[in-house]
N, C-alpha and C positions, 0 to 999 in steps of 0.2 A: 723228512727231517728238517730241512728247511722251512715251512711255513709251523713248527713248534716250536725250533729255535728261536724266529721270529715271535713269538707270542711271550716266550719267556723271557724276550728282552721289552717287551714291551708291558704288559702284564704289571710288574710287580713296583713300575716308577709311576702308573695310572694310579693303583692302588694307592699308594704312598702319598700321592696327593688327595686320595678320597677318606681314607681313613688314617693318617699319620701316622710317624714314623716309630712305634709302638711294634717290634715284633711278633708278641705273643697273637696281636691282633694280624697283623701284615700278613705276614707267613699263609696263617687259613684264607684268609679273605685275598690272597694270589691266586694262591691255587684252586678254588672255585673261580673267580672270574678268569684265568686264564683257559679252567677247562670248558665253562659257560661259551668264553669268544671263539676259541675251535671249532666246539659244538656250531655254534648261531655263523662260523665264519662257511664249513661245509656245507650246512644246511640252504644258505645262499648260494652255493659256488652250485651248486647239483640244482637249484632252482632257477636260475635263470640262464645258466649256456649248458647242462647238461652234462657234459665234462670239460669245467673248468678247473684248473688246477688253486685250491685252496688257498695257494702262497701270493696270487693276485689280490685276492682277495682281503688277506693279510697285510699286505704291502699298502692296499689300498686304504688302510685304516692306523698303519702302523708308521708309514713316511711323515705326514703328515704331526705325527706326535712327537717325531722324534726331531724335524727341523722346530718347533715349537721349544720341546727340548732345548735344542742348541742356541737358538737367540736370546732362550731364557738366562743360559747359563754366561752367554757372552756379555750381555747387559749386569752381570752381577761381578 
């Protein structure tokens, strides 16, 4: 539950930048790429340590956006 929780916070403020802030738009195009980066995040985790646990994986893709995030919001 933890690396989906993860993706659903991450997910839908990517989106929002890629395709603006338009729900009828958002909404669909979240939930495809959030189930795309799941998908593309296991398919990595099971290919290079074998069992690695997914939320690494996630974390390692999801920290990184979210301090971005932060300094973005703190400069405004």
């Amino acid at each position: 539950a933890g690396a989906i929780g993860f993706i659903g916070l991450i997910t839908p403020h990517v989106m929002r930048l890629i395709v603006g802030p338009d729900h009828r738009i958002l909404l669909p195009a979240a939930a495809l790429a959030g189930g795309i980066l799941l998908l593309w995040s296991d398919t990595l985790a099971r290919t290079f340590a074998g069992d690695m646990p997914v939320g690494i994986i996630t974390a390692c893709f999801g920290a990184p956006f979210f301090i971005y995030l932060l300094r973005s919001r703190m400069k405004a």
